[in-house]
C-alpha positions in Angstrom: 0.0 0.0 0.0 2.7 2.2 1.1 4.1 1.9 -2.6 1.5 2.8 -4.2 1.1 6.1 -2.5 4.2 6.6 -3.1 3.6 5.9 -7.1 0.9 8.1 -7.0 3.1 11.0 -5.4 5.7 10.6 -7.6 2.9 11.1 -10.6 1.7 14.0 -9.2 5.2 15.5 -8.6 6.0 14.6 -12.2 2.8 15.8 -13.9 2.9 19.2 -12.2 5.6 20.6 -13.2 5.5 18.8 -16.8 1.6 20.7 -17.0 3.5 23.9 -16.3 6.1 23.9 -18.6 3.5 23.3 -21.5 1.5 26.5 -20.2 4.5 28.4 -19.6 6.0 27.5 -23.3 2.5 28.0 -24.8 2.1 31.7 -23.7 5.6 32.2 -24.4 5.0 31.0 -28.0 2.1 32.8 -28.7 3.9 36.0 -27.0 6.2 35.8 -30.3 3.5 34.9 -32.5 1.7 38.4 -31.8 5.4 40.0 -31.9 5.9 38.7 -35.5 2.6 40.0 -36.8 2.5 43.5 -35.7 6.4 43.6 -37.3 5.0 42.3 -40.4 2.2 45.3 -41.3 3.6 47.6 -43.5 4.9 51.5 -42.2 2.8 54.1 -44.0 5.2 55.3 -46.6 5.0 59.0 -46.8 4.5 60.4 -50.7 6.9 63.1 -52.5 5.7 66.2 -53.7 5.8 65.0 -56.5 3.9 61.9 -55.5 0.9 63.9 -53.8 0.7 66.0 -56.9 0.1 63.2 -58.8 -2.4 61.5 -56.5 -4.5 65.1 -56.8 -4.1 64.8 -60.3 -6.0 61.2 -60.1 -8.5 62.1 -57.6 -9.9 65.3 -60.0 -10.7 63.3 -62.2 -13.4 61.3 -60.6 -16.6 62.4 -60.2 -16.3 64.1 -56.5 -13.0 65.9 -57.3 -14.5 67.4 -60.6 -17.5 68.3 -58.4 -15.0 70.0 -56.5 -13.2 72.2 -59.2 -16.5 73.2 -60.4 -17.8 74.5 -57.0 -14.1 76.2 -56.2 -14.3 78.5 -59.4 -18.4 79.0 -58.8 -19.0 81.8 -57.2 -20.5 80.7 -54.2 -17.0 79.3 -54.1 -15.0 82.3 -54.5 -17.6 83.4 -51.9 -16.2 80.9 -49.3 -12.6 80.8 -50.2 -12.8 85.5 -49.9 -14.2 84.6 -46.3 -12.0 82.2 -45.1 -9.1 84.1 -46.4 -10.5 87.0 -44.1 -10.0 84.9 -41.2 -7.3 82.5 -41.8 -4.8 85.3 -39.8 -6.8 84.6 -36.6 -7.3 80.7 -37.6 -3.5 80.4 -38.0 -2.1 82.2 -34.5 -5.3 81.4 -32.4 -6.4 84.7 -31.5 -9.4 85.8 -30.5 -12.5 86.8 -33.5 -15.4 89.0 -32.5 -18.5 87.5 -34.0 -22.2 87.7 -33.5 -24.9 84.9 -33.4 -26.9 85.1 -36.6 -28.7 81.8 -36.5 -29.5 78.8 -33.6 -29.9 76.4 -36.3 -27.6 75.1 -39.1 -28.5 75.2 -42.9 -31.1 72.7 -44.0 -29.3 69.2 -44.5 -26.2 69.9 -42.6 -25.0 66.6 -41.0 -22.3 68.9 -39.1 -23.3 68.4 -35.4 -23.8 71.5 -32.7 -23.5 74.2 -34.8 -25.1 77.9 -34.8 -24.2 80.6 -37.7 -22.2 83.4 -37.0 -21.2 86.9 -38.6 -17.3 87.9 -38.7 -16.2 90.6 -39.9 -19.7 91.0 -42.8 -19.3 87.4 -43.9 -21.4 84.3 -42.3 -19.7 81.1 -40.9 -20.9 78.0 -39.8 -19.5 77.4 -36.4 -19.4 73.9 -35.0 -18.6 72.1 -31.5 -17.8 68.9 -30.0 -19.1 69.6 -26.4 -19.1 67.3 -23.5 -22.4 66.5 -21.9 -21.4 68.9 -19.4 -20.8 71.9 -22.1 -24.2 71.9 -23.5 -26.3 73.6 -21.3 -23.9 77.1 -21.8 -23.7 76.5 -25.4 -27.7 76.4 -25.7 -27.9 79.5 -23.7 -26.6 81.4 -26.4 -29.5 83.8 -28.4 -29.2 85.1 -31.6 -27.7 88.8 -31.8 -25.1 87.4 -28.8 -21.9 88.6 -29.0 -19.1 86.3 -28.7 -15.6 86.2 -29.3 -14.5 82.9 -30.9 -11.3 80.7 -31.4 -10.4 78.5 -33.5 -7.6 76.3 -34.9 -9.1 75.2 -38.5 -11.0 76.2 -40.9 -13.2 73.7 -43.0 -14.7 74.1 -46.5 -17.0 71.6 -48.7 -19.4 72.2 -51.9 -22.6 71.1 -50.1 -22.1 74.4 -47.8 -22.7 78.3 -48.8 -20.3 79.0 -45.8 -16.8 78.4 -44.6 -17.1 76.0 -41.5 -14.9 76.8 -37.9 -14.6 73.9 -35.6 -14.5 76.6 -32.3 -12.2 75.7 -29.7 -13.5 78.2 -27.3 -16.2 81.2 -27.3 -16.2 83.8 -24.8 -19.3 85.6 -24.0 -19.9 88.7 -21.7 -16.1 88.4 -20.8 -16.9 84.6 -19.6 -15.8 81.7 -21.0 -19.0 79.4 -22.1 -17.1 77.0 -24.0 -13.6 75.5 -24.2 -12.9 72.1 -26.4 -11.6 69.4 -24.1 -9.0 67.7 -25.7 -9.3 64.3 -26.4 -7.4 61.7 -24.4 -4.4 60.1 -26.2 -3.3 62.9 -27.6 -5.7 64.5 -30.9 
């Protein structure tokens, strides 16, 4: 009796560390498995002058980048590009533009998010937000004929809209700050 204890012990002893070795050399095997496949995707290559020009060349000629042209020498175009260029100063160092709240709504079929219309400087912009939950409430509080003074650090243009479109970074009412973009976390 005694030896068969002593058989069984011995199996136990021996299948123990035999059942850890497989795990361990399993996880380890799969550890270089997941190593070798993020090595293998490719590094975005970054294009040449040369190579970007070419790659405009190619996309106005399909149907959205000759839609494009068309609507950059229009002159609701011109209209847009004259307004932005207005701006772009302000747009480029930050600083602060005095506008006044025209509309509480968006034009018809924008698919822009919060957004309200502004006047700067005689020429209409669509200003746009990402708020937080907690942002909203100060950001509905605003009433047409407000005036605010805005920041931003881009400018935005596209065909479908009659107006140059500022994503605002902050707005400033009454000397008081009603709105200031959180950054995002992990950096953008």
């Amino acid at each position: 009796m005694l030896l068969i204890k002593s058989t069984r012990n011995m199996k136990k002893i021996v299948f123990v560390p035999i059942l850890l070795l497989i795990v361990v050399s399993g996880l380890v095997f799969a550890n270089c498995e997941v190593k070798n496949e993020t090595s293998k995707k490719p590094t975005p290559k970054t294009l040449s002058a040369a190579e970007i020009k070419a790659e405009r060349k190619k996309w106005e000629a399909t149907p959205a980048g000759i839609i494009y042209k068309k609507w950059e020498v229009s002159p609701v175009g011109e209209k847009v590009q004259d307004a932005e260029a207005k701006i772009w100063k302000n747009i480029k160092g930050y600083t602060d533009m005095e506008g006044i709240v025209t509309s509480l709504s968006l034009p018809p079929g924008s698919r822009l998010g919060f957004g309200v219309m502004v006047r700067i400087n005689d020429d209409d912009y669509i200003a746009i937000f990402q708020p937080e939950k907690s942002q909203l409430e100060q950001l509905h509080s605003l009433k047409v004929n407000d005036k605010i003074i805005i920041k931003s650090h881009s400018l935005m243009h596209a065909p479908k809209y009659a107006y140059p479109i500022v994503p605002v970074g902050y707005v400033e009412r009454d000397n008081k700050v009603i709105f200031q973009r959180i950054p995002r976390k992990g950096g953008c």
